[in-house]
NUDO-504709 format. One record per residue: x, z, y of N, C-alpha, C in turn; residue in one letter. Coordinates in steps of 0.05 Angstrom, whole numbers, padded with zeros to 5 digits, always signed. Example, Ala and Ser with C-alpha at 12.3 -4.5 7.8 and 13.67 -1.06 7.14 Angstrom:
<nodes>
+00264+00156-00114+00246+00156-00090+00264+00156-00066A;+00257+00142-00045+00273+00143-00021+00258+00157+00001S;
</nodes>
This chain:
<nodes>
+00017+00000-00023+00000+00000+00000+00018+00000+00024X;+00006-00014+00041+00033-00011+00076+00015-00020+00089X;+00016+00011+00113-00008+00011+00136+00035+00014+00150X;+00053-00007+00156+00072+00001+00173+00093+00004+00163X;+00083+00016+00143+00110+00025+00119+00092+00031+00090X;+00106+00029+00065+00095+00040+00045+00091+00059+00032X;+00066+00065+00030+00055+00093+00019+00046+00090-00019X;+00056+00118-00027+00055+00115-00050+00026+00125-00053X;+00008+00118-00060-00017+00123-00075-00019+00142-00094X;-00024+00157-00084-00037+00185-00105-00066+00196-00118X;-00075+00207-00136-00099+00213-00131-00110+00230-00111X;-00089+00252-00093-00093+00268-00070-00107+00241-00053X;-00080+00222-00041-00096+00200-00019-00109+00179-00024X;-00101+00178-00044-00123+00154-00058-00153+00144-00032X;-00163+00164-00037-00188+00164-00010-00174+00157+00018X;-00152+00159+00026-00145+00155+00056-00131+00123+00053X;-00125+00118+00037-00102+00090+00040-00113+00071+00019X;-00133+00071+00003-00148+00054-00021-00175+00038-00009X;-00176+00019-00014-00198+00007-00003-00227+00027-00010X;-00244+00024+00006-00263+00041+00000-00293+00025-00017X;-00291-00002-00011-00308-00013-00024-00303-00011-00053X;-00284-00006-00061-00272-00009-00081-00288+00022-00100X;-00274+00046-00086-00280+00074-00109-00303+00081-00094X;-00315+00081-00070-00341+00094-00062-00360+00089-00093X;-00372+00057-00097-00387+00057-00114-00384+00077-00142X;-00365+00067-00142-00358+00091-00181-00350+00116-00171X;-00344+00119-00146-00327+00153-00141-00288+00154-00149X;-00282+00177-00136-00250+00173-00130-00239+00174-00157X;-00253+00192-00177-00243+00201-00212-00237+00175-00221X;-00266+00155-00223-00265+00137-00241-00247+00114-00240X;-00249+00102-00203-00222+00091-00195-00197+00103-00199X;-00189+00131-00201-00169+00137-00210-00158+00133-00244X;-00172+00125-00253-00173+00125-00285-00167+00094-00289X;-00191+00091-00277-00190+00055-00274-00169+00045-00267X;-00150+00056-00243-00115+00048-00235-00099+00053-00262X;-00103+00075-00264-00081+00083-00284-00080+00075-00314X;-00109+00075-00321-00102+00049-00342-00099+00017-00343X;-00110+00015-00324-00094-00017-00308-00120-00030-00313X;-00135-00022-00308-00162-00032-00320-00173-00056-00292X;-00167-00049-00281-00181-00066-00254-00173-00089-00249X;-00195-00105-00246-00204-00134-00253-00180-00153-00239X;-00158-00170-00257-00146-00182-00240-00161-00207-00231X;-00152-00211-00200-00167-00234-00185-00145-00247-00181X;-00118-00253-00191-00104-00274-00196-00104-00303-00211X;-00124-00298-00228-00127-00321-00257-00139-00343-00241X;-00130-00356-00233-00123-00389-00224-00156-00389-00211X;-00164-00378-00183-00189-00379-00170-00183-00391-00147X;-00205-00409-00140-00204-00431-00119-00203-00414-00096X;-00202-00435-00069-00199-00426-00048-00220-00402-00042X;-00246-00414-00037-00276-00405-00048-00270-00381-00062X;-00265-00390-00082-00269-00359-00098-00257-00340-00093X;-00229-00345-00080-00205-00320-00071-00223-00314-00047X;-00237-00332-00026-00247-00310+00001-00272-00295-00010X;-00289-00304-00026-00309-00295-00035-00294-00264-00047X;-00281-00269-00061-00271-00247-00080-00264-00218-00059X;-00241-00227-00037-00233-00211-00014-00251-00208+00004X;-00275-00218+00014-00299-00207+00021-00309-00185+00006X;-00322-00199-00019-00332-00179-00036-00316-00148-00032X;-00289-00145-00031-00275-00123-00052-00266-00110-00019X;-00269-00126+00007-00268-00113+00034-00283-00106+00049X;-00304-00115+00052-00320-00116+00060-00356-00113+00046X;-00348-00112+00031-00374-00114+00005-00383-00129+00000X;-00413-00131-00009-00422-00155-00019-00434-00175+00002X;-00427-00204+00000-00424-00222+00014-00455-00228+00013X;-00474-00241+00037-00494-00250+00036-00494-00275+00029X;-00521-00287+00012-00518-00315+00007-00534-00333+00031X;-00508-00354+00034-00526-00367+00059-00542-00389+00044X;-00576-00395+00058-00577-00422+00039-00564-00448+00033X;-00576-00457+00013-00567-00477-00002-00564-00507+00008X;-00582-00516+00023-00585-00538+00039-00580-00536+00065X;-00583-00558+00077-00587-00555+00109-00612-00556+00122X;-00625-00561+00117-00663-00549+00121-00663-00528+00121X;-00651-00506+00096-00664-00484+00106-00647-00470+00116X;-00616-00481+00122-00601-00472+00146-00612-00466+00176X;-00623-00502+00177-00629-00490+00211-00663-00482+00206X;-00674-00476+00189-00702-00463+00194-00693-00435+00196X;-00669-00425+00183-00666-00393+00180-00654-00386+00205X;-00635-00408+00223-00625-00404+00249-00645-00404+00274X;-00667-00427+00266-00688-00433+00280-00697-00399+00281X;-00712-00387+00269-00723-00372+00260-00715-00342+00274X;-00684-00339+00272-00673-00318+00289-00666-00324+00317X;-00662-00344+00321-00664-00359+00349-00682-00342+00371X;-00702-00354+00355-00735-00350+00363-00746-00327+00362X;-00741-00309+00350-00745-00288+00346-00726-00265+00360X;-00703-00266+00364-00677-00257+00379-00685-00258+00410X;-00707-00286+00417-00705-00294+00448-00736-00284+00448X;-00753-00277+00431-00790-00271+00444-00775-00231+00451X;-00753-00219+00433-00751-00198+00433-00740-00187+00463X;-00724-00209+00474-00712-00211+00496-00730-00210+00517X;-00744-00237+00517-00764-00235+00539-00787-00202+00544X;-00788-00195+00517-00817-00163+00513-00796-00146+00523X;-00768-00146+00525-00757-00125+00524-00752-00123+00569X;-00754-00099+00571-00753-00090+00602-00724-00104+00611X;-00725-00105+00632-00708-00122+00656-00684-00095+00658X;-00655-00109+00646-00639-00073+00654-00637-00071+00687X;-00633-00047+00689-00628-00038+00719-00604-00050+00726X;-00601-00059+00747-00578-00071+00767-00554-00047+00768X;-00537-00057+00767-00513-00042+00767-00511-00029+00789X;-00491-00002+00778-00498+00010+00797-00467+00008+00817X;-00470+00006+00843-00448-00001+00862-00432+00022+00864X;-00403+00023+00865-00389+00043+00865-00383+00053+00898X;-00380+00075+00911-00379+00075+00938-00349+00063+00941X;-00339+00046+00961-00322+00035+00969-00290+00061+00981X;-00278+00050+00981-00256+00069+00998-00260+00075+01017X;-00270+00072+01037-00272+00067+01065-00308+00094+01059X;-00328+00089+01043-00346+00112+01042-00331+00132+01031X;-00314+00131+01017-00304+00147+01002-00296+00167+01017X;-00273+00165+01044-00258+00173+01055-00276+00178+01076X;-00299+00171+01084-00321+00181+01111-00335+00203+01097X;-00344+00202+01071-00354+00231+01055-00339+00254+01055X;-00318+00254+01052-00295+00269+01045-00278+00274+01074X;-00286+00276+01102-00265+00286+01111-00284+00287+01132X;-00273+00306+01146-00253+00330+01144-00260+00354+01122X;-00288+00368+01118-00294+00388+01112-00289+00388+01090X;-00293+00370+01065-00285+00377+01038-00258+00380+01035X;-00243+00356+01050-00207+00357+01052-00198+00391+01066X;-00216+00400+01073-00200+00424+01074-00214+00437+01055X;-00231+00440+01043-00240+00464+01021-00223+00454+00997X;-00223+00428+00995-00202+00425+00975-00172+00430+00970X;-00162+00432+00999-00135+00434+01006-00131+00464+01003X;-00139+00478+01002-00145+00505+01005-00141+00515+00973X;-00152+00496+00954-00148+00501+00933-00124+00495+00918X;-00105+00480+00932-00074+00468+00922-00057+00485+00922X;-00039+00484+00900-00014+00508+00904+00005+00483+00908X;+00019+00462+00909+00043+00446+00918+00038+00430+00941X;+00048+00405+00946+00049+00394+00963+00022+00367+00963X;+00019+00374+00977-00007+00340+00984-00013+00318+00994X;+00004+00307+00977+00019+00276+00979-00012+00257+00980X;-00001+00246+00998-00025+00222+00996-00035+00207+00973X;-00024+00212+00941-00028+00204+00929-00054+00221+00918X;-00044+00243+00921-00067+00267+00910-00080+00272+00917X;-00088+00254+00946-00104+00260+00961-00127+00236+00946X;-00110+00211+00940-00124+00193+00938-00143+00197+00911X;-00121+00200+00891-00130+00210+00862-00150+00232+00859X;-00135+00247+00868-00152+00279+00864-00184+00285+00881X;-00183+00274+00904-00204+00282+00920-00216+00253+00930X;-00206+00236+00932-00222+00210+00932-00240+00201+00901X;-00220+00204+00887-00225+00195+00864-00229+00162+00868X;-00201+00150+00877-00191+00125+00872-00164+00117+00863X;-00157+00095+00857-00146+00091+00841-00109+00084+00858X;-00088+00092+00845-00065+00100+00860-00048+00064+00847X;-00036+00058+00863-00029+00050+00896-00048+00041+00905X;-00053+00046+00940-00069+00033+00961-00062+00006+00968X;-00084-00012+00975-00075-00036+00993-00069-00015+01020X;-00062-00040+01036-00038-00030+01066-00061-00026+01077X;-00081-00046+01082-00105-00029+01095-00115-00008+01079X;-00126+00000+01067-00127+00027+01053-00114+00051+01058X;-00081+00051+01059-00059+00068+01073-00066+00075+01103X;-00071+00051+01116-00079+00061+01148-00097+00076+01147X;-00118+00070+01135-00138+00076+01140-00138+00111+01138X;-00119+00113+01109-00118+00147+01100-00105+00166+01115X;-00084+00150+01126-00073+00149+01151-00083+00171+01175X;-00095+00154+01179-00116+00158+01212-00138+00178+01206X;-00146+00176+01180-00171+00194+01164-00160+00226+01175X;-00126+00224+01153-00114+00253+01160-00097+00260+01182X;-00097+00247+01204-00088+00249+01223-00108+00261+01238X;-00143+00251+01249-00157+00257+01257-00168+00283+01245X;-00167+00286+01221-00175+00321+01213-00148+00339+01218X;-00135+00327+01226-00106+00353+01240-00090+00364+01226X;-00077+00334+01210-00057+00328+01182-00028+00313+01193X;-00012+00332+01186+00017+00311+01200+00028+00302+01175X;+00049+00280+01173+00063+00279+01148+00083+00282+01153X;+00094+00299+01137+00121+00309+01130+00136+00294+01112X;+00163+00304+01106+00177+00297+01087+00208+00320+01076X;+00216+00323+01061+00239+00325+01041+00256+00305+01036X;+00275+00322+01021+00295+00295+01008+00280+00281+00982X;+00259+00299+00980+00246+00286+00957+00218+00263+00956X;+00198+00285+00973+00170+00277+00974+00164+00271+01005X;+00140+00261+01012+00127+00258+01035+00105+00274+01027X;+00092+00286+01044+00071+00308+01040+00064+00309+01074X;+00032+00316+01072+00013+00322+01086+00014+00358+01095X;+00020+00362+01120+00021+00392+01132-00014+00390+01150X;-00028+00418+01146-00043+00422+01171-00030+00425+01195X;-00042+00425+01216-00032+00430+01241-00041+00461+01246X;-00028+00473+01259-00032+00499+01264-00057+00502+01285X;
</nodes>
């Protein structure tokens, strides 16, 4: 068996790494009996194309449906779900319109000043504009350049300077 690498088959995993179409029907005992005395059906003995996918369907997937036999009752059986697929469609309710996500620009008119400080209040490090963006916008990190101004001017006007380190840039209140 190789899910990557090869695993030896035991009767412990047998159930985790063995096909399941295979021992569900008889149970893990009987496939285990059935391995070990070599009993299981070889599907090597000279089977057509046909018969090898049929066979690997069958033993993967389970049992294969039969499609019909002609082409009449091909497209009456396609006809048939067609038609039946599209009257279900039409009876069935109209889905609701998607729903619009608030933009950056609402995002950042909701959120400031008064939540930016109840939230800031809650920070123990520094409050990088990223965290600002991530954490309390709840948008997605890097900004377009308009986006940056904008957050910009947002925390400038609630009485936010930006700082910096040798490390970070970070957002100070103003006293």
């Amino acid at each position: 068996m190789i899910q990557g690498r090869w695993v030896v088959v035991t009767q412990e995993n047998m159930a985790e790494h063995y096909s399941r179409s295979y021992w569900e029907p008889i149970g893990l005992r009987k496939a285990w009996e059935e391995i070990e005395a070599g009993a299981v059906a070889d599907p090597e003995a000279e089977l057509t194309l046909q018969e090898h996918a049929e066979f690997l369907a069958e033993h993967l997937f389970g049992t294969r449906c039969k499609s019909p036999e002609t082409s009449d009752e091909r497209i009456s059986v396609i006809v048939e779900d067609f038609y039946s697929a599209r009257e279900e469609q039409e009876r069935a309710p109209p889905p609701p319109p998607p729903q619009q996500l608030p933009t950056f620009e609402e995002r950042l008119a909701a959120r400031m000043p008064e939540v930016l400080e109840i939230w800031a209040a809650s920070q123990t490090g520094h409050i990088t504009s990223r965290l600002v963006v991530e954490d309390l916008l709840h948008y997605q990190w890097p900004l377009a350049a308009i986006h940056q101004r904008a957050l910009v001017h947002a925390m400038r006007q609630a009485g936010w300077t930006l700082r910096r380190n040798a490390k970070t840039r970070f957002w100070v209140k103003n006293a």
